[in-house]
N, C-alpha and C positions, 0 to 999 in steps of 0.2 A: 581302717582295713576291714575289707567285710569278712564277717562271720563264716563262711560256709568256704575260702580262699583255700583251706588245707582241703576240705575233699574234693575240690578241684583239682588242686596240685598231687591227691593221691592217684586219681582216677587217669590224669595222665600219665601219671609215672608206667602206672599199670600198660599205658599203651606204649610209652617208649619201649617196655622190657619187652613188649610182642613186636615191635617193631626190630630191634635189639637181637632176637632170636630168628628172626628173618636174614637178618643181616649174615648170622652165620653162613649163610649155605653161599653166598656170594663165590663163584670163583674166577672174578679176576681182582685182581688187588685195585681198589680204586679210591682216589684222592680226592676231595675238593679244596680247593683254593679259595678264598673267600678276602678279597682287598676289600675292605671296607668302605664305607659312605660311597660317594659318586653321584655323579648327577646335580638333584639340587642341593645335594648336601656334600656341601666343601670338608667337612671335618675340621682337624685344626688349620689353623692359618700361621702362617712364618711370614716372613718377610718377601721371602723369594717363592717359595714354593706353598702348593696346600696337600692336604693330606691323600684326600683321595688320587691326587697324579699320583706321589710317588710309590703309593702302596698298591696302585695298579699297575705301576712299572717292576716294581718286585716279586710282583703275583705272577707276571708273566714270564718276568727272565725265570724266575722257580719254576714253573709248569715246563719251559723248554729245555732248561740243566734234567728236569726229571724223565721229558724226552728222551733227550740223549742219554741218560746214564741209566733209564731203565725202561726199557721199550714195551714190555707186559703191560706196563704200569697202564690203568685209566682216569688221564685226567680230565674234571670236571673244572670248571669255572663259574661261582656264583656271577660275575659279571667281566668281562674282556675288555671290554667300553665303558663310557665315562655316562655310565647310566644310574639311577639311584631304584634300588632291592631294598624292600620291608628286608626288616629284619625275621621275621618268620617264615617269609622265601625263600631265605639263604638256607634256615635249617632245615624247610623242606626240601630244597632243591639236594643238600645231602642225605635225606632220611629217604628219598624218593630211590638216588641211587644209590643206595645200602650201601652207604663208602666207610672206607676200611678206615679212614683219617680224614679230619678236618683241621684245616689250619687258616684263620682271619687273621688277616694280617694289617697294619695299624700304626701309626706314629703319634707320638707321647707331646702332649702338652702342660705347661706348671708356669703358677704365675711365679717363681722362682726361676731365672736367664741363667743361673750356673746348673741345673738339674739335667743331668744327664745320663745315658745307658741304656740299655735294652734292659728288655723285662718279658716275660712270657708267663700270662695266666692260664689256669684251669679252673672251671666251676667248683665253687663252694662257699663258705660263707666267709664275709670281708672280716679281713685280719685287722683293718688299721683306718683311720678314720682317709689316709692318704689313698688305700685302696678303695674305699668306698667315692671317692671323688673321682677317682678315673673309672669307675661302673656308670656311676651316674652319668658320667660326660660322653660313654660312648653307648651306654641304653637312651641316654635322651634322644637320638635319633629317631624316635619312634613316636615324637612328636610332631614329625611331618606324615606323618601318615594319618588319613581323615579315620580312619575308624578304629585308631590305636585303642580309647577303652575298652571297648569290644570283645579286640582279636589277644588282648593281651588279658584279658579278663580282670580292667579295672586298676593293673601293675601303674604305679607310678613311678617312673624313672630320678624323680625330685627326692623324693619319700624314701626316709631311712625305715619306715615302718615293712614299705613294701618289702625290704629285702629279709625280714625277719621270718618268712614264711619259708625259705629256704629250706631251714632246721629241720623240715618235715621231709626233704627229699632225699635221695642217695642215689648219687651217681653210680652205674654197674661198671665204667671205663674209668672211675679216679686213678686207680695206681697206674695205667697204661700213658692217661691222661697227662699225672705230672711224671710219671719215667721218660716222657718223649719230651716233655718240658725242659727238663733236666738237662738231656740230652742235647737239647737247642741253647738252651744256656752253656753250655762249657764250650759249644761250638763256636758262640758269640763270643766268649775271653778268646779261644784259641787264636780268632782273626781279630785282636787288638778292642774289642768291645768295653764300655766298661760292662760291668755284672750287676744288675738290679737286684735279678734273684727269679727265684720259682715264685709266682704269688697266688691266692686264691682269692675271688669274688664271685658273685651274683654279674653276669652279663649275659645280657636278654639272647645273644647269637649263640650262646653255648647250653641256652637251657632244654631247648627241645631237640639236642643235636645226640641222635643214639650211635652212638660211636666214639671213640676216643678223639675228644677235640682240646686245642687249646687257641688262645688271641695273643699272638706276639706284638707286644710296642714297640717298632723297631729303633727309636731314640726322640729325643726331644727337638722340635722344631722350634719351641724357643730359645733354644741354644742357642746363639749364631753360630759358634764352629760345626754344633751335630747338625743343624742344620744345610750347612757348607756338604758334608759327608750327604747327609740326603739328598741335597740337589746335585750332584754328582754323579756322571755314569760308572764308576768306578767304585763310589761308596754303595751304590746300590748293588750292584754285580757281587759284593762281596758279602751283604746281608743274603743275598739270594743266594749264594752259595753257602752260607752256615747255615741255612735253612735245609738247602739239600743236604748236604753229609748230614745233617737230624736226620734228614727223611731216608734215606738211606740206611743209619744203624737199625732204626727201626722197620724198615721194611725187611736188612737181615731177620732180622728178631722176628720177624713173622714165618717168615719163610722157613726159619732152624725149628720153631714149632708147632708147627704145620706140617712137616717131613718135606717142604718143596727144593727146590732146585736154585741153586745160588747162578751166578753171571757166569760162571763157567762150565755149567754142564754138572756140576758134581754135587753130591746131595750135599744140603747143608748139614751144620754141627751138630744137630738134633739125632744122626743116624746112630744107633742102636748096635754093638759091637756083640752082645749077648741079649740073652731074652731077659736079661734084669734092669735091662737100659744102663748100664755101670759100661762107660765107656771110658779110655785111656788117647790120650794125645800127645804129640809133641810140639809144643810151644817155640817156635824160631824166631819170632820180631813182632813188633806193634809198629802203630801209625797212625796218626792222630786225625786220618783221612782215608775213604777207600781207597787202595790202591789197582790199575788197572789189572787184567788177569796175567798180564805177560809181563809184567814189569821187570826190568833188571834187577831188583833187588832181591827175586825169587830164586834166580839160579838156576833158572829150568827146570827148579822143582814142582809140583802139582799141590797146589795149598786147599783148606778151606782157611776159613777164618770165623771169631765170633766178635761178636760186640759187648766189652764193659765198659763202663763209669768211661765213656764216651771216646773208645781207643779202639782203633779193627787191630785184631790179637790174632796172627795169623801160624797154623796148625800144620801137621803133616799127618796122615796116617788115623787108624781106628781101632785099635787094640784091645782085646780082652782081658791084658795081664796087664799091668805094670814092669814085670818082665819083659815081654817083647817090645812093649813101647820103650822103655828106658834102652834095649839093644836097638832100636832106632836114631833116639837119640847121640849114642855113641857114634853112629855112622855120620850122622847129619852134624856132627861137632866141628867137624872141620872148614865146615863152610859157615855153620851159624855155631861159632864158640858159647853163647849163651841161651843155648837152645836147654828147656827141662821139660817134665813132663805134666801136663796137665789131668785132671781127672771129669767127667762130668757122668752125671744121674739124671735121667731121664731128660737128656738135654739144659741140666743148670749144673752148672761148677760148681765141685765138691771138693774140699780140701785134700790131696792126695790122700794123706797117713787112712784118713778116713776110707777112701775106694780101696785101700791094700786091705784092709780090717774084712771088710765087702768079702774081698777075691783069696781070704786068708794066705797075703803075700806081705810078713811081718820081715 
């Protein structure tokens, strides 16, 4: 490894954060979508299918579900067609448009025929010698590129040494990074997945990407069954939809603190009931999915909602006491018996006892 590899890796860091701080001022919320390989490069290979079809068919039905379910939204695509993108393309093509989320999407290969499930990485240093094998496998891509020592300054995708240079970097999007992670994971158990896990590695598509990115494996193609599910219109639609509800909690979660405008006109949960930001709500139902604005489950009532531990937890009302909010709750009892009152500070949830201490409402 050469000598001089960390102050290269500081000196760009330095241009990510200004890159990074640009990105701020963006105002329209925008995605890139990133299917992997293409082109000359097939990625894994199955029996029936190869990698790059199916994760360009799930990059697309995701970019249309995101359409329809969120019209503001702008989406980008590192590739639509069956074309083959450097890998440093991709992250410039997101860094270019200062996008809010990146997500490379990707199907899992193991010389092990029972290995299977989704998995969703974020950049950092490899946990297991099983993670450093799937980095390797999908940064070697960068050996079709004629001037990869170059542009990647010397990175060797073989080379366990390369990846030791990491230790010098730090991502400013980690926790955003693996919260959206998370969040794509439990969305994956929700629709019958199995559960891999959150994982972290070194891959070359996430290193120069300023903004909170992660690369979902969406299962093994040497499975024959996950594979069955892959080559499937049906299996696919359904990976593409736990992708969207991710994308979706978290586009809430931007919007509630950011003070923007939820799908129905009404500020999100971030809005401020006093000047100490200590705000009071009433808690009526969860769902493990956004629910439309008019839904019947609502009652003709006027909701917002927020997003935890991967649940839309829908609210009524903005109250400065615990008093008035709980005489809300009483009202709202009849239609939602298990309606209570929630509390939040500056737009994050606060244990109630806590906000009453706040509003000395003992």
């Amino acid at each position: 490894m050469r000598t001089h590899f960390p102050h290269r890796m500081m000196g760009l860091l330095a241009l990510l954060i200004c890159v990074a701080a640009s990105a701020l001022s963006a105002e329209v919320f925008t995605v890139v979508i990133d299917p992997g390989h293409g082109g000359k490069d097939p990625g894994a290979l199955g029996t029936l299918v190869r990698e790059k079809d199916v994760v360009l068919d799930v990059g697309l039905r995701l970019g249309k579900g995101i359409r329809q379910k969120h019209p503001d939204v702008k989406i980008i695509y590192t590739r639509d067609t069956d074309v083959f993108i450097p890998l440093q393309n991709r992250a410039n093509i997101a860094n270019k448009a200062k996008a809010d989320l990146f997500i490379s999407i990707h199907a899992d290969w193991a010389p092990n025929k029972t290995a299977k499930g989704a998995s969703t990485f974020t950049l950092g240093q490899n946990r297991s010698k099983e993670n450093l094998e799937i980095a390797k496998r999908e940064n070697s891509v960068i050996l079709l590129e004629e001037d990869y020592q170059q542009r990647y300054e010397g990175f060797d995708p073989n080379s366990a040494e390369s990846y030791i240079m990491f230790q010098f970097m730090q991502d400013n999007y980690m926790n955003q990074s693996i919260h959206f992670a998370s969040t794509l994971q439990q969305r994956f158990i929700a629709n019958g997945r199995a559960d891999r896990g959150v994982r972290q590695d070194v891959f070359l598509v996430l290193r120069n990407t300023s903004m909170p990115s992660v690369l979902v494996e969406l299962g093994f193609l040497t499975n024959p069954e996950e594979e069955r599910f892959l080559s499937s219109q049906s299996g696919r639609q359904k990976l593409a939809n736990s992708i969207l509800d991710a994308f979706t909690a978290f586009k809430t979660e931007y919007d509630q603190k950011n003070g923007l405008k939820n799908e129905n006109g009404s500020q999100a949960t971030s809005t401020q009931a006093d000047p100490s930001g200590l705000v009071y709500r009433v808690q009526t139902m969860l769902s493990p999915s956004a629910l439309p604005t008019r839904d019947s489950r609502f009652k003709g009532i006027k909701m917002d909602h927020y997003v935890e531990k991967g649940y839309y937890k829908y609210t009524v009302g903005a109250f400065s006491s615990f008093h008035r909010a709980n005489e809300k709750r009483k009202e709202l009892s009849k239609q939602f018996p298990d309606a209570f009152v929630v509390s939040f500070l500056n737009g994050e949830r606060i244990p109630v006892n806590e906000a009453r201490k706040r509003t000395n409402e003992q």
